[in-house]
C-alpha positions in Angstrom: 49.0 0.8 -69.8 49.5 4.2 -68.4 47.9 5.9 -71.0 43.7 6.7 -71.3 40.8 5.7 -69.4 40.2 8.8 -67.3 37.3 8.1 -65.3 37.3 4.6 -64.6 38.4 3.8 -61.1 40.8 0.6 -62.8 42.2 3.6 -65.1 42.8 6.2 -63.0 44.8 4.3 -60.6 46.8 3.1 -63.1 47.7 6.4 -64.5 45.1 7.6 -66.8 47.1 9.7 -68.8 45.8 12.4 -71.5 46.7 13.2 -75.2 48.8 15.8 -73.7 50.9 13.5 -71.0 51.3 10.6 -73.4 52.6 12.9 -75.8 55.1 13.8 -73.5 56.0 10.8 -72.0 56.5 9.3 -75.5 58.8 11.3 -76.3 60.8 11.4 -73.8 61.2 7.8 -73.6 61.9 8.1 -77.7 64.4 11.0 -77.2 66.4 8.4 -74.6 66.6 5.8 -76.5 63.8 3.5 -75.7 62.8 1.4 -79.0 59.9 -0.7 -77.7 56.6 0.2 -76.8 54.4 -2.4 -75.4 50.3 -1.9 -75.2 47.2 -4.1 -75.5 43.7 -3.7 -76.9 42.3 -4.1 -73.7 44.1 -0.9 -71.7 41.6 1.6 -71.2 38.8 -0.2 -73.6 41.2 0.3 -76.4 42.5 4.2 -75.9 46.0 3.2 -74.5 46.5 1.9 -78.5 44.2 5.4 -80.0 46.2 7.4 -77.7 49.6 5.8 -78.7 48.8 6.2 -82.3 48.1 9.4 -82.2 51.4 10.3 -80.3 53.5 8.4 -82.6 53.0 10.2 -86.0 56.2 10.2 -88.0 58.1 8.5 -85.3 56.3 4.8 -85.8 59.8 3.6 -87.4 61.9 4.3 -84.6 59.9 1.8 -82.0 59.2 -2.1 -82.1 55.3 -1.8 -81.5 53.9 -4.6 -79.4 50.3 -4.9 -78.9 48.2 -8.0 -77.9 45.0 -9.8 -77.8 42.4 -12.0 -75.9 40.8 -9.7 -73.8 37.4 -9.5 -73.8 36.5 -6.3 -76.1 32.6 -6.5 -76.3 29.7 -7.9 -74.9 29.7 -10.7 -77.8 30.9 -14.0 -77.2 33.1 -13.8 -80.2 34.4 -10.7 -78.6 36.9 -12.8 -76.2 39.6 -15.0 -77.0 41.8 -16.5 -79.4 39.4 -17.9 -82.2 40.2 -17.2 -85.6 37.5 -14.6 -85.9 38.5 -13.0 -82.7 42.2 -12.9 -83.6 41.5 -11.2 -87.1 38.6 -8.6 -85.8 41.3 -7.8 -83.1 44.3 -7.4 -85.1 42.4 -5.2 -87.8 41.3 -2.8 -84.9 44.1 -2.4 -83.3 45.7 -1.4 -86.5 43.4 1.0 -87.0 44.0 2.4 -83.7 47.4 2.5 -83.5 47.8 4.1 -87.2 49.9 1.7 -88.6 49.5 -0.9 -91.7 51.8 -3.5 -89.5 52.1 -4.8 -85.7 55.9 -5.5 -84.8 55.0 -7.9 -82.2 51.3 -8.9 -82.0 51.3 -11.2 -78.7 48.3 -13.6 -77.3 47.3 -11.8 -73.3 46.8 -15.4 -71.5 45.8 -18.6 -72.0 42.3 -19.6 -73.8 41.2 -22.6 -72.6 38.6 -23.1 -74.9 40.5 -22.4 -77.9 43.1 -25.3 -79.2 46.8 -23.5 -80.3 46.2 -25.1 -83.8 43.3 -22.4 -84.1 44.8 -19.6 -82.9 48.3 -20.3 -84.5 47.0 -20.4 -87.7 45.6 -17.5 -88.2 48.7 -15.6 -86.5 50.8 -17.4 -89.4 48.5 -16.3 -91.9 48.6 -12.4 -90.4 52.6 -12.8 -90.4 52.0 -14.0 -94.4 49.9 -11.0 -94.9 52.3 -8.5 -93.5 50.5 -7.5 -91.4 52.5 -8.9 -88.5 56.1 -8.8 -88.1 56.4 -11.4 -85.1 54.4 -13.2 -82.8 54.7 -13.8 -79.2 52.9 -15.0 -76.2 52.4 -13.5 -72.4 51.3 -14.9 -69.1 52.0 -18.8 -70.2 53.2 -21.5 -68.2 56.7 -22.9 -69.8 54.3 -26.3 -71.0 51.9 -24.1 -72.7 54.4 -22.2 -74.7 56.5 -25.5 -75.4 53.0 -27.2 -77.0 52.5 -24.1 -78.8 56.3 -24.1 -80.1 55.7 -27.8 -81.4 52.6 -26.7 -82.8 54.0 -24.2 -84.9 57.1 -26.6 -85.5 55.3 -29.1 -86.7 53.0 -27.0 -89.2 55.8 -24.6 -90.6 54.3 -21.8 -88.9 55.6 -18.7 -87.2 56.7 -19.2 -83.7 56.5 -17.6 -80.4 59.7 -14.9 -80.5 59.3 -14.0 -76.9 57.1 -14.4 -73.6 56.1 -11.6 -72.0 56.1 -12.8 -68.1 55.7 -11.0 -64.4 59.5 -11.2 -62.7 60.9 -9.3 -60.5 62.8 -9.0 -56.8 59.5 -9.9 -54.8 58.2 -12.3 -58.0 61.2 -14.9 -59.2 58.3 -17.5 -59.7 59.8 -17.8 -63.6 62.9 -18.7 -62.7 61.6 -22.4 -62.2 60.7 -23.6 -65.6 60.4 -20.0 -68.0 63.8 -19.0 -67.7 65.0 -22.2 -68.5 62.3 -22.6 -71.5 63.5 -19.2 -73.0 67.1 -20.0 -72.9 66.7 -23.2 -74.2 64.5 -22.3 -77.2 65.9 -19.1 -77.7 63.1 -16.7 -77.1 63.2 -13.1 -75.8 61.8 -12.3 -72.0 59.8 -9.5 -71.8 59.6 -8.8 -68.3 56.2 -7.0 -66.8 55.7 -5.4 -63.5 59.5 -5.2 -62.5 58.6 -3.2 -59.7 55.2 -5.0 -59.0 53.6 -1.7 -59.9 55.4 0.5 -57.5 55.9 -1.7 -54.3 59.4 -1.8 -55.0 60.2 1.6 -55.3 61.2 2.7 -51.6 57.9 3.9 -51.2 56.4 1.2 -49.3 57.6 -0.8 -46.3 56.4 -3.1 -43.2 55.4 1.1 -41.9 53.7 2.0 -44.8 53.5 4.0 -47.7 54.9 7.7 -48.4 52.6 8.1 -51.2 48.9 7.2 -50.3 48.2 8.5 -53.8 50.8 5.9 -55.7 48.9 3.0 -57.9 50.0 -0.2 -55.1 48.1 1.8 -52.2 44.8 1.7 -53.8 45.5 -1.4 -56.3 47.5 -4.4 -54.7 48.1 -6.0 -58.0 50.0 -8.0 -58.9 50.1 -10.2 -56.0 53.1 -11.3 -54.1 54.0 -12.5 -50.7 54.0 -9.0 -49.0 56.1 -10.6 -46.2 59.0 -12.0 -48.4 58.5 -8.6 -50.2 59.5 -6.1 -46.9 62.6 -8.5 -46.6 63.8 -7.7 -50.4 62.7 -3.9 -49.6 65.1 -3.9 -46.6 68.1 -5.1 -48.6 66.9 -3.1 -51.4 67.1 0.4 -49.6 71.1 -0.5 -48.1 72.3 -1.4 -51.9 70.5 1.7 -53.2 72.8 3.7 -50.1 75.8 2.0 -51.1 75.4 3.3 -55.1 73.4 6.2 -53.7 70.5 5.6 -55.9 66.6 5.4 -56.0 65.2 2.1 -54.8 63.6 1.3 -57.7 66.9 1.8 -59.8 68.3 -0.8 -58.2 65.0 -2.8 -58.2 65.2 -2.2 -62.4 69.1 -3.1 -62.8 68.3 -6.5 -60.5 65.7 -7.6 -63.4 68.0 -6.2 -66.4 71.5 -8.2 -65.2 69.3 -11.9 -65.2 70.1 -14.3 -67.6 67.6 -14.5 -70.3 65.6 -11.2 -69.2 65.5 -9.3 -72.5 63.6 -6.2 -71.7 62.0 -4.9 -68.6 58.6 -2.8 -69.6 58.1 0.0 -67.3 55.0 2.5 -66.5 55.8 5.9 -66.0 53.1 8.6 -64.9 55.4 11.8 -64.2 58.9 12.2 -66.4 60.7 11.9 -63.6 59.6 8.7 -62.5 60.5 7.2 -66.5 64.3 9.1 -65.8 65.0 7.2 -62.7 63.9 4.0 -64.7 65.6 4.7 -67.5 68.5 5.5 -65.5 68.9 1.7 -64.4 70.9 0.7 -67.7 73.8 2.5 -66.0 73.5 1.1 -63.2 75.9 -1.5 -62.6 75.9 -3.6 -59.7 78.5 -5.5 -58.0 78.5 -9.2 -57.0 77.7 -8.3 -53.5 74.9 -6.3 -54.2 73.5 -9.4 -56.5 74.3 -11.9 -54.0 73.0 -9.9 -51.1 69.5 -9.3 -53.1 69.4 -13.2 -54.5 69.8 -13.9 -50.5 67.0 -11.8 -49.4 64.6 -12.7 -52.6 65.6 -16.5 -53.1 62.7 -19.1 -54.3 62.5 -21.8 -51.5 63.4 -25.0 -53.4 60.4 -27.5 -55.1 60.7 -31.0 -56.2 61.9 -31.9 -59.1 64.0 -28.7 -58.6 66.0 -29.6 -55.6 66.7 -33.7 -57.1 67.6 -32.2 -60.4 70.3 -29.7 -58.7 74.5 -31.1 -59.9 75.4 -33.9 -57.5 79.0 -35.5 -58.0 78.0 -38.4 -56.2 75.5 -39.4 -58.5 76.7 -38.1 -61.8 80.5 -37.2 -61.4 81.8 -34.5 -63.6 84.4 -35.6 -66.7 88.1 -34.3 -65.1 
């Protein structure tokens, strides 16, 4: 998402990265051991994938490529979506784009509420047929949505979601009520997006401000979150991060990477340094006062049916 769209106020907040930078930053993240690389047609009007291409050459076979599609991409009303056409004419640009004859994971961006699953499904199975597709997957779905789509594809011997690609993180456990669950029971990987909520939790920002007025969550407050709830994680955040005497958003990253079901966190890097101290949070192990001390600070007030469904002796006593 980092990469293209210089001159676009969207863009250049996010990052806006050249040929040169993305080069770079590619390979670093390929040289450390990183083997997935997640884009969209829609990132900078479809340069993040040109870019991405480009940068890849020879070293296409090392990465699981994940792109996806819905986004509107024209003026068209056919441009938008998860018709059959829209799904094909998206699928064979990206391709082109990204220099490849396959897509490891091709993913759907959202929901399209116009478009039944059946539709959409079916031409996915028929790209996985042609090769052209490795896997499918979904992002930004509610756990019902992607359980219909799972029977869908059940029922019709097509290929099935292999992962959800979801917003989590410290200030954001909102799929912790039904997704986490859904994953784990059906066996799906979690992709995780915005596990810093695009830089809020990286120690640069608290109840007295920012440190960097020119950082993306200054000028951009997306994605959304209880800013209150937020500065109360940040404060526990910053006396874990003493204790292992790390960055903030290390121990932001290593939060999202030890919960159950989570399995990758996609990060956004605009300088290398910032993609070291994230890819430095695989090391970084905390200890179960650390977790419990962050679950304290960060805990989702309990919903119905949530806090009825929770293990109560009384009512169903546990076998001895």
């Amino acid at each position: 998402m980092n990469f293209g769209g210089s001159g676009s106020p969207v863009w250049d907040a996010v990052g806006a990265l050249g040929p040169k930078d993305t080069d770079r930053m590619v390979g670093m993240a390929l040289d450390n051991g990183v083997n997935l690389i997640d884009t969209a047609d829609v990132y900078a009007g479809g340069e993040s994938e040109d870019l991405l291409g480009q940068v890849l050459g020879t070293r296409r076979r090392e990465v699981v490529l994940a792109t996806k599609t819905t986004a509107r991409s024209g003026p068209g009303p056919n441009d938008v979506g998860q018709s059959r056409l829209h799904v094909m004419r998206s699928l064979e640009d990206s391709l082109r784009r990204l220099r490849t004859d396959h897509i490891d994971l091709y993913q759907i961006h959202n929901l399209d509420p116009l478009t039944p699953f059946e539709e959409s499904l079916a031409a996915l199975d028929d790209a996985v047929r042609q090769g052209k597709i490795r896997y499918v997957g979904a992002s930004n779905l509610t756990a019902w949505q992607t359980m219909k789509a799972l029977g869908v594809s059940e029922r019709r011997g097509w290929a099935r979601f292999s992962s959800l690609q979801s917003h989590y993180s410290l200030a954001a456990r909102d799929i912790e009520r039904e997704i986490v669950p859904l994953v784990a029971d059906q066996r799906i990987g979690l992709l995780v997006w915005a596990p810093l909520v695009a830089g809020l939790l990286t120690g640069k920002f608290g109840r007295e401000g920012t440190t960097d007025s020119g950082a993306r969550r200054a000028t951009l407050a997306w994605p959304p979150v209880d800013m209150e709830r937020a500065y109360d994680v940040i404060d526990v955040l910053r006396e874990v991060a003493a204790r292992h005497e790390a960055p903030v958003a290390r121990v932001a990253l290593a939060w999202v990477l030890a919960q159950p079901g989570v399995t990758s966190a996609i990060v956004g890097a605009k300088r290398p340094e910032q993609l070291e101290d994230s890819l430095a949070a695989v090391d970084l192990e905390l200890t179960a006062q650390d977790l419990a001390d962050l679950d304290q600070a960060s805990a989702l007030p309990p919903e119905y049916p949530g806090w009825i469904q929770l293990p109560n002796p009384e009512r169903f006593p546990q076998p001895a």
